[in-house]
Structure formats: structure tokens, C-alpha cells
C-alpha positions in Angstrom: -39.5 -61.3 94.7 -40.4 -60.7 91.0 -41.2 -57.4 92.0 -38.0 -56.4 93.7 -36.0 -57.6 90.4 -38.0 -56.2 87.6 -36.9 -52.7 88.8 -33.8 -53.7 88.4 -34.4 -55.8 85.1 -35.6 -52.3 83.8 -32.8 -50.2 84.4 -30.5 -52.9 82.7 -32.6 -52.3 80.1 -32.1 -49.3 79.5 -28.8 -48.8 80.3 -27.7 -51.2 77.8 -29.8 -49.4 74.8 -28.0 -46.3 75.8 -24.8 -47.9 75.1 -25.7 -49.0 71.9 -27.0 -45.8 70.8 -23.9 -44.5 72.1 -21.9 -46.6 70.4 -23.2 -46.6 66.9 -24.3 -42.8 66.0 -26.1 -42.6 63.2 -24.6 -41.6 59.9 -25.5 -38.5 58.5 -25.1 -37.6 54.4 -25.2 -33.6 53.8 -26.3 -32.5 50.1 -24.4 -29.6 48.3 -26.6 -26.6 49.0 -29.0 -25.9 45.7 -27.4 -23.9 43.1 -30.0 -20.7 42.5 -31.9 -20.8 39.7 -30.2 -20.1 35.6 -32.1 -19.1 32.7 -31.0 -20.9 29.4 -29.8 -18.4 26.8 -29.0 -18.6 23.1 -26.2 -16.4 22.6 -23.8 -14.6 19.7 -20.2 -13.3 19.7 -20.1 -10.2 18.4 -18.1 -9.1 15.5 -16.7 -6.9 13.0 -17.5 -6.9 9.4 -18.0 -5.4 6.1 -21.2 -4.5 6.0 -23.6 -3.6 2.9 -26.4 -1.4 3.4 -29.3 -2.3 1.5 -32.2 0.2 1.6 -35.7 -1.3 0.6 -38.3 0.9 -0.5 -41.6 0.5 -2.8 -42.9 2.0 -5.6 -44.9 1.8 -8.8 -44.3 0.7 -12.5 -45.0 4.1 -14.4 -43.6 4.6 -18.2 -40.7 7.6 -19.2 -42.4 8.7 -21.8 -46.4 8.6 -22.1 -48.6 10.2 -25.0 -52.1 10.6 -25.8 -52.2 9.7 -29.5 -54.4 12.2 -31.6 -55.3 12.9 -35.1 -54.1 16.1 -36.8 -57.0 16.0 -39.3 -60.5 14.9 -39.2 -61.6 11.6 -41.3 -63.5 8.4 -40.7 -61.1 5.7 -39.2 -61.0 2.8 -42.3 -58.1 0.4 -41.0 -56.4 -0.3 -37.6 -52.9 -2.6 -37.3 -53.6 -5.9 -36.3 -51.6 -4.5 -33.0 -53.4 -2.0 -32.3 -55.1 -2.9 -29.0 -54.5 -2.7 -25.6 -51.3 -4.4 -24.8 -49.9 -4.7 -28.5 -46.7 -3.6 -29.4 -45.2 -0.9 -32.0 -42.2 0.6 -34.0 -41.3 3.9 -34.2 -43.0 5.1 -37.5 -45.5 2.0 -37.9 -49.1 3.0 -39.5 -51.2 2.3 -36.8 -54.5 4.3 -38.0 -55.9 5.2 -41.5 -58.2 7.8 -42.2 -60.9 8.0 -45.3 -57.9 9.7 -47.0 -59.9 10.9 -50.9 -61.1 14.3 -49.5 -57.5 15.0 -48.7 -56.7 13.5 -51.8 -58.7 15.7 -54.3 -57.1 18.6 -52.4 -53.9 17.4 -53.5 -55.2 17.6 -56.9 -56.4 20.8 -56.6 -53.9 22.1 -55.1 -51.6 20.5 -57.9 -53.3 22.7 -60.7 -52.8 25.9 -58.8 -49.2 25.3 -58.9 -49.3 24.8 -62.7 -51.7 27.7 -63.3 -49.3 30.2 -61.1 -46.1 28.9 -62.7 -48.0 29.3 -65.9 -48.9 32.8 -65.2 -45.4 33.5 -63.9 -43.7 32.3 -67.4 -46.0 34.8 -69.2 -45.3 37.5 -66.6 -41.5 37.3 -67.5 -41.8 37.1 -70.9 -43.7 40.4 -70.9 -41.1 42.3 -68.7 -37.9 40.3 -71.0 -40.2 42.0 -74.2 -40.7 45.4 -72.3 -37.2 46.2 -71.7 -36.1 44.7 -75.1 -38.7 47.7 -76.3 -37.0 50.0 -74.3 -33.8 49.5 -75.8 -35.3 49.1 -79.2 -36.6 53.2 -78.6 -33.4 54.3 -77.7 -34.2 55.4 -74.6 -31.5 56.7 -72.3 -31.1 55.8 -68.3 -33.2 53.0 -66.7 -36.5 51.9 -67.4 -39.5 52.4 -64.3 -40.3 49.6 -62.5 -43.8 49.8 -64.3 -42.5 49.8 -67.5 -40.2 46.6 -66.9 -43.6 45.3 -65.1 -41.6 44.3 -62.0 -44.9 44.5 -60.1 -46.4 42.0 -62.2 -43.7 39.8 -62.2 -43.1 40.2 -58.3 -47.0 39.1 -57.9 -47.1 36.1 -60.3 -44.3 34.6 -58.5 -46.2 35.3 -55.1 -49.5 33.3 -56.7 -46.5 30.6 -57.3 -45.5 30.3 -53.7 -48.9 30.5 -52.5 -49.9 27.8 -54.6 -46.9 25.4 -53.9 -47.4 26.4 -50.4 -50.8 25.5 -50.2 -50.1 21.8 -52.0 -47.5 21.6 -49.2 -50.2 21.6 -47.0 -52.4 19.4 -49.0 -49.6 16.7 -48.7 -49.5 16.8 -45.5 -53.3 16.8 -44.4 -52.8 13.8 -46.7 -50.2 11.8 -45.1 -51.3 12.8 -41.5 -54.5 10.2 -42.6 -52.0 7.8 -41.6 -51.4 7.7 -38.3 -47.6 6.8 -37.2 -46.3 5.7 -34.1 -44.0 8.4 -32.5 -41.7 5.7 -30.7 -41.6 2.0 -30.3 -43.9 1.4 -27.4 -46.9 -0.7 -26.7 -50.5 0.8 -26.4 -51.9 1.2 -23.0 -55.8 1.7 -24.1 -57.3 2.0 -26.7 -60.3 4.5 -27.4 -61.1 3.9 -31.0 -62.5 1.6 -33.7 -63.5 1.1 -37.6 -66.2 3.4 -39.1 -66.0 5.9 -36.2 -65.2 9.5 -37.4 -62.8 11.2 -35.5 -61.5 14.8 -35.6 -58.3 17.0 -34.3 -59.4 16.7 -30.5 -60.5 13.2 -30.5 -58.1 10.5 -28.4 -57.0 7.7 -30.2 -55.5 5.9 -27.7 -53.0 6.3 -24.6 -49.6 4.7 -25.6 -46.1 4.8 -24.3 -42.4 4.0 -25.2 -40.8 0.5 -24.0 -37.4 1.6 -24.0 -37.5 2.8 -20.3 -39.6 2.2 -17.1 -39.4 4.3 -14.2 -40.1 3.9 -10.3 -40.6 6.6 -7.7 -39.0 5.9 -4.4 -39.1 7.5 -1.0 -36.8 7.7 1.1 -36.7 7.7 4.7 -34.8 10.8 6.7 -31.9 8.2 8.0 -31.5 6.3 4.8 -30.0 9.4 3.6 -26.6 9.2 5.4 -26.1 5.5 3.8 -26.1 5.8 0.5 -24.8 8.3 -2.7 -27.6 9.5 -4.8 -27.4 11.5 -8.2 -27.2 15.2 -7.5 -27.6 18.0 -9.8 -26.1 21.7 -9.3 -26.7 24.8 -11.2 -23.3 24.5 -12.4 -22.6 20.6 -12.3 -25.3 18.5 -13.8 -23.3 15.6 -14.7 -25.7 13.7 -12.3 -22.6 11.8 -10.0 -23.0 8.4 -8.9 -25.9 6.4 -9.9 -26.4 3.2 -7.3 -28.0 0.3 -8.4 -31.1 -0.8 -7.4 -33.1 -4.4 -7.3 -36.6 -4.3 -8.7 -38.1 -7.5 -6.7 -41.7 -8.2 -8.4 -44.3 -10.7 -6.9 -47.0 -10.6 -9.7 -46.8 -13.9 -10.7 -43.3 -15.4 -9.3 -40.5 -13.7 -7.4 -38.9 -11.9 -10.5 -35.4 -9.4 -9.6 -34.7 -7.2 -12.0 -31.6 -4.4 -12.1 -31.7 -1.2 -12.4 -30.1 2.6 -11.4 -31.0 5.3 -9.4 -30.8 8.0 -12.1 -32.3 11.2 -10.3 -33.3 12.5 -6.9 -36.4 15.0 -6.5 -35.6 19.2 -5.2 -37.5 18.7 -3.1 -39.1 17.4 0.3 -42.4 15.7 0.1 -44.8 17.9 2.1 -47.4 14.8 2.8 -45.1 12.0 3.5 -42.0 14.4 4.5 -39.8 11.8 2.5 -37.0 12.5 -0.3 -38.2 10.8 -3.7 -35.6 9.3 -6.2 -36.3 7.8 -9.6 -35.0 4.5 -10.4 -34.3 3.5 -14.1 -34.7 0.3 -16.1 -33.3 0.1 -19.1 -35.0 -2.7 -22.0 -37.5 -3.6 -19.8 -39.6 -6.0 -22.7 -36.1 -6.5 -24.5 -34.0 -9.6 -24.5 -33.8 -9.6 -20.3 -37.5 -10.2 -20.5 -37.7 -13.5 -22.2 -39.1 -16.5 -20.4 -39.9 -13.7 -17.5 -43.4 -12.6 -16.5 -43.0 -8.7 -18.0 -43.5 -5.9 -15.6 -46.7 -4.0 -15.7 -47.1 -0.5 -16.0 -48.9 0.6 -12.7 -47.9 -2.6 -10.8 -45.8 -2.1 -7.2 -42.9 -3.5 -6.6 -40.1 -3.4 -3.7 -36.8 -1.7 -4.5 -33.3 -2.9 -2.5 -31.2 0.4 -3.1 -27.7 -0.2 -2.5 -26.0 1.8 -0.4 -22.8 2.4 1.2 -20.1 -0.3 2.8 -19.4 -0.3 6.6 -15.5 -1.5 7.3 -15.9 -2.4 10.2 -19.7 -2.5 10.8 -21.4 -4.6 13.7 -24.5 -5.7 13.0 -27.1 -7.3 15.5 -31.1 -9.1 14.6 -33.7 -6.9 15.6 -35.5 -9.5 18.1 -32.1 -8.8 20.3 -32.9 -5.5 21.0 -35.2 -4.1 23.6 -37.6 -0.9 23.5 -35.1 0.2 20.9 -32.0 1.3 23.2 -30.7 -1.5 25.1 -29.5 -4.9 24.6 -28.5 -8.1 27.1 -25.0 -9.2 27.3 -23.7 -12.5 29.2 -20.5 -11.6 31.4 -19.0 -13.8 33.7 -22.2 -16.0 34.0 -24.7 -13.3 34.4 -26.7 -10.9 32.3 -25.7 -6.9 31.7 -28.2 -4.7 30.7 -25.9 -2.6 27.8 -27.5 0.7 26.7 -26.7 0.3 22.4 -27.1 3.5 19.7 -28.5 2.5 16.4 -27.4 3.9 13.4 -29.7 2.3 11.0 -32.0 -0.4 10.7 -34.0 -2.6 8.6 -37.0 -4.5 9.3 -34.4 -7.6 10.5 -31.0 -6.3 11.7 -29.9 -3.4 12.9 -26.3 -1.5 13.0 -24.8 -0.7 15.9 -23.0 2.5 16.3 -22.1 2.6 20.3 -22.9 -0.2 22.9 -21.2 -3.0 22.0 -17.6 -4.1 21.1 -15.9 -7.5 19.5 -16.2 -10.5 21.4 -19.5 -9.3 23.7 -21.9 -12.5 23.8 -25.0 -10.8 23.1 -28.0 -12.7 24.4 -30.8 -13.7 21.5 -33.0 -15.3 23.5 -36.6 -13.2 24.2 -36.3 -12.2 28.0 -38.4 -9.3 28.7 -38.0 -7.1 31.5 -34.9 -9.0 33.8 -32.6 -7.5 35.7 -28.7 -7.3 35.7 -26.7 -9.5 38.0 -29.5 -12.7 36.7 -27.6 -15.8 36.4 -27.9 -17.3 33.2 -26.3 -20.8 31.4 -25.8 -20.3 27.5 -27.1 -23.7 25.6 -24.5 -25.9 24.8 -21.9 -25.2 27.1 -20.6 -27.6 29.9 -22.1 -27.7 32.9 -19.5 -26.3 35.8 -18.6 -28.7 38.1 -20.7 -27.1 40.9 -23.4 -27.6 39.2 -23.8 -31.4 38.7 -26.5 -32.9 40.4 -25.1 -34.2 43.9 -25.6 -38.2 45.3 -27.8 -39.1 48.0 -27.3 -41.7 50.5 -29.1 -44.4 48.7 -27.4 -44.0 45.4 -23.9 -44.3 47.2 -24.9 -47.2 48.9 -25.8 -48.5 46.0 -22.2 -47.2 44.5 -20.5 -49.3 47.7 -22.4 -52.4 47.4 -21.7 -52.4 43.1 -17.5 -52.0 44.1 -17.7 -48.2 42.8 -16.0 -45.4 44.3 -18.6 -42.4 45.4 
């Protein structure tokens, strides 16, 4: 009997599980498909500015004017100025350097009785020409008197013996005062070669000096600098020198010290090792009143220049670390990147200017992408996230969302 039923027990079974499966489906919850993959970019609107352009360059501290200071006349050296060393500063005409001087001295003296002897001479020589033509007269002789007879010659050679003499104590005076050795200029002394009790002669160097009233810097020039800024030309028939930019002298001896100067005159020609243009940059008063409480600049010390050069109206100006292999830069449009071919005009070692490639209102991207390709998807950091991009519910979190009251 039990077996005859369970056959049927069986199928009841299963029937009724069919039903209930039939009856409650089970609930399926569909995601949002993944959104593909964005790269977070810092970007920059672009814009139009006045721009300054700034040229740097680098040179070294040399003097205007530099001299090799030299006796004119041979002596032992018997007294130095207290200043006279390497570093000290002059005036124009201070004594800097004596010389034994008594040598030069007795030829003064010498010299001096010559002068009195040949004017001495030359008074007796006239009174003997004024008495020979009084003698003439005196004779009653008719027409003029011969030269020899008036002793002309004599008289014309005892005043020759007078300017020989004077000239020679000329001289004297001034091997005399040249035992005193002046300075030229103010400057300051840049070595000295020369002490007490050494006995120097016309060839002998005293010491190397040169004037403070100007320092100069040579500065190259790069080939596309050129274009950007107005330098100091001179024509055979115009030297009035034009425009004279000004230029920063930055100097790191010590501290960061800035000081201001001028481009005052640009080389003829093209440097043949470097192939670069040289200018000369000015300071004026460089250990005047500008230089107190500053660290003074050294002659043969480098500094950096900032030339300054000419304003862009309407310039647009990009950082270097946006630019790739030097000819293209990456734009966001619409979401995605654009590869944009760019023309440089000029550039510095942190921005460049931008002559073709880029207009107002681009979004240039700054972040470092290497090679990537155009079309890429990219989100800029800080903007909103677009709807279709927040993170989608699962079923557990909306059950949880039912059970709490909250609408999905």
C-alpha cells in the first residue's frame, strides 16, 4: 500500500514546489554598467596678458678702467699710504708712494744755478750789443750796423744757454715730484707688488689698481633673445647709443644682493667660440652710497643678469613642465584630452610664450602625463562629479534603505 502512494506522495511534491517557484520569481537588482576609467588632471584656463620679457644671462665683475701703476723715475721706495694694500681705497691725486727723493733734489739745485749763470751771461751779452751799437752811432757811421758788430750771435746764444738751462730745471722738477707717486683716479688697489726699502726703477710694477666709479659685466646673448629686447646700437653716422635697458645684477656671494644697472653697449661682432652677441652692462657708484650695509661686489666675481626686455600685449604664457618634446601640449575638451601642436616664441628656464597653438579660455592640462593619446577621458580635480558617475546601490544597501524608511 505504502508503495502504491509514495509515487504519488512524490509527484505532489513536486508539483507544489513548482508552484511556488512559479509564484515568487526571484528578484533581480541590475548595476549601472562601469564608467571607463578617468585620469585626474590639474588644469589652467588660458589667458591673455601683458607680458614682461626678462632675459637672464651671466657674467663677471671686471673694472672700466684698470692700470698698472709704475714709476717714471728710479729711487728706493721710503713711505707707502696706510691704504696702500690690496683692497684699500684712493682719491684721485692721493700720494700713494715716495721715492728717496735727495738725488732728484740736488738736481734741482743744480739745475737752479745754471738758470742763474745763463741769465747772468745773457745780461752781459746785451749790455755789450746795447754798448756796440751806441759805439756805432758814437763813429758816425752811416746805414746799419752787421749783425757781428751788434753781436746778435752772441746775444741769440746766451739766451739759448737760458732756455736750456730753465728747460733742464723743468725737468729736474719734475723727476722730483714724480718721487711721489699719485693716484690717477679714485679707485681701490687690486694687488700690490711693492714694499719699503725696495728700489724700483721706470719698468718696475707698483701695483695693479683700478677706478670705483664704474663696474662692468659682459653678457651673451642667446640668438632668440635678440628679437625681445632693444639694445644700444651705434652707426657710423648715429652714435648717440639709443635705448639703454636696464638690467638686475643678482649676486649670491654672501646673501642674495640685486643691484641695477644699464645695458650701455653691444659688441660688432658675433662671438666665433660661443656664436653668441655680447653686451656690456653698466653700474654706476658701485662702493658709493648704494653700497652701505651691502656685501660690495668683487671684481672677478660672477653674477646673473635679468635684462629687461620688451612688453607682450597680449602675450600667453604657459610653465615649461606643460609642454611635451618641445612642440605640443594637452588640452581638456569636452571631458577628454587633445593633443595641440603649440609654436614657442621664447622661453626661459620656467615658462614659455606661446606664439600659435593655443587661444583664451583652452584648459591646458599641467599634470605630467607622458605619452597618452587623444580621445583619453580625463576628470580635472575639483570639479563635481557628473551624475553618471556616482557610485550605484546594490541590493543590500537598498534593503537597508527600505527597512531604515528611506527612499532608494
Amino acid at each position: 500500500m505504502i508503495k502504491r502512494i509514495l509515487p504519488l506522495i512524490v509527484i505532489l511534491v513536486m508539483a507544489t514546489l513548482g508552484w511556488l517557484i512559479y509564484s515568487n520569481p526571484p528578484e533581480v537588482h541590475r548595476g549601472k554598467p562601469p564608467q571607463p576609467a578617468r585620469i585626474n588632471v590639474d588644469t589652467q584656463t588660458i589667458a591673455a596678458a601683458p607680458y614682461r620679457v626678462m632675459i637672464e644671462s651671466y657674467g663677471r665683475i671686471r673694472p672700466r678702467t684698470q692700470s698698472t701703476l709704475q714709476p717714471q723715475v728710479s729711487g728706493e721706495v721710503v713711505w707707502l699710504a696706510a691704504d696702500f694694500r690690496a683692497g684699500g681705497f684712493f682719491e684721485k691725486g692721493e700720494e700713494l708712494i715716495r721715492l728717496d727723493s735727495r738725488d732728484y733734489a740736488a738736481e734741482v739745485a743744480q739745475a737752479e744755478a745754471s738758470v742763474i749763470s745763463a741769465r747772468q751771461q745773457l745780461a752781459e751779452e746785451q749790455a755789450r750789443a746795447d754798448q756796440a751799437a751806441a759805439d756805432w752811432e758814437r763813429l758816425g757811421n752811416s746805414g746799419q750796423a752787421p749783425a757781428l758788430v751788434l753781436r746778435k750771435p752772441q746775444l741769440a746764444s746766451a739766451r739759448a744757454s737760458l732756455a736750456s738751462a730753465e728747460a733742464v730745471l723743468a725737468k729736474a722738477r719734475l723727476n722730483l715730484e714724480r718721487t711721489r707717486i699719485r693716484a690717477p683716479y679714485a679707485g681701490r688697489v687690486l694687488e700690490k707688488s711693492v714694499d719699503l726699502g725696495q728700489v724700483v726703477s721706470s719698468n718696475t710694477t707698483l701695483a695693479e689698481i683700478y677706478a670705483v666709479d664704474y663696474l662692468e659685466v659682459r653678457l651673451p646673448l642667446q640668438s632668440r633673445d635678440l628679437g625681445f629686447v632693444d639694445l644700444p646700437e651705434e652707426y657710423r653716422f648715429d652714435q648717440t647709443g639709443g635705448t639703454q635697458p636696464r638690467v638686475e645684477l643678482i649676486s649670491d656671494l654672501v646673501q642674495r644682493e640685486v643691484w641695477s644697472g644699464r645695458i650701455v653697449q653691444t659688441e660688432g661682432a658675433i662671438d666665433a667660440t660661443s656664436r653668441q652677441l655680447h653686451v656690456l652692462a653698466q653700474l654706476d657708484d658701485p662702493y658709493g652710497e648704494k653700497a652701505v650695509d651691502r656685501v660690495p661686489l668683487k671684481v672677478g666675481q660672477y653674477v646673473t643678469a635679468r635684462i629687461e626686455g620688451r612688453e607682450i600685449p597680449d602675450a600667453i604664457v604657459i610653465p615649461n613642465r606643460a609642454i611635451y618634446q618641445g612642440s605640443y601640449v594637452y588640452r581638456v575638451e569636452n571631458g577628454v584630452l587633445q593633443r595641440q601642436p603649440i609654436r614657442i616664441d621664447w622661453q626661459n628656464e620656467t615658462e614659455a610664450l606661446i606664439g600659435e597653438g593655443l587661444e583664451p579660455g583652452d584648459e591646458l592640462v599641467l599634470t605630467s602625463l607622458g605619452q597618452v593619446i587623444s580621445g583619453t577621458p580625463v576628470k580635472i580635480r575639483g570639479a563635481a562629479k557628473p551624475e553618471s558617475e556616482q557610485p550605484s546601490e546594490g541590493p543590500a544597501v537598498q534593503g537597508q534603505r527600505r527597512a531604515a524608511g528611506e527612499q532608494p
